[in-house]
C-alpha angles and dihedrals in degrees: 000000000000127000116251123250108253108224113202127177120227144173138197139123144292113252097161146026109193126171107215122196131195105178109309111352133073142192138174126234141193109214103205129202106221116230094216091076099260112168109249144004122293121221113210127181112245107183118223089331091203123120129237085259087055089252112137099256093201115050136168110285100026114140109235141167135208149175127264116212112201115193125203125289112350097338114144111258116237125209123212146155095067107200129176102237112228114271124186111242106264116247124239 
C-alpha cells in the first residue's frame, strides 16, 4: 500500500514574479520565501494574476500562504493554493 500525501499549511512572502516559458507555453510564477525557516524559496504557479479592473492581484511583499504537498519516501514536495493573507489598508 502506498504511503499518504502529507498536507501542511505554510506562509511566508513573495520575493519574486517571474513568467517562465518552455516552447510555446508560459506561466507566471511567486517564488515565496517561506517565514518557518525552510531552507529555500518555493515557486508556485499563479495563473494570469490580474484582477477583473486589469490591476496585478499578487505583488512583491504580499504576505501569502500555501499548501505543501509531501509525497511518500524522498519525493519532492509541491506547493500549491497560493492565497494573498489578509492585511489592514495602510494609513497615511
Amino acid at each position: 500500500m502506498a504511503e499518504p500525501i502529507t498536507r501542511t499549511m505554510g506562509q511566508g512572502t513573495i520575493n519574486a514574479i517571474r513568467d517562465v516559458r518552455v516552447d510555446t507555453i508560459s506561466a507566471t510564477f511567486a517564488l515565496v520565501l517561506p517565514d518557518d525557516g525552510f531552507g529555500s524559496r518555493l515557486a508556485i504557479r499563479i495563473g494570469p494574476n490580474i484582477t477583473a479592473d486589469g490591476e496585478e492581484y499578487f505583488l512583491v511583499g504580499d504576505k501569502v500562504k500555501y499548501t505543501l504537498l509531501k509525497g511518500p519516501g524522498g519525493a519532492f514536495p509541491k506547493a500549491q493554493d497560493l492565497v494573498k493573507l489578509r492585511t489592514l489598508p495602510r494609513s497615511v
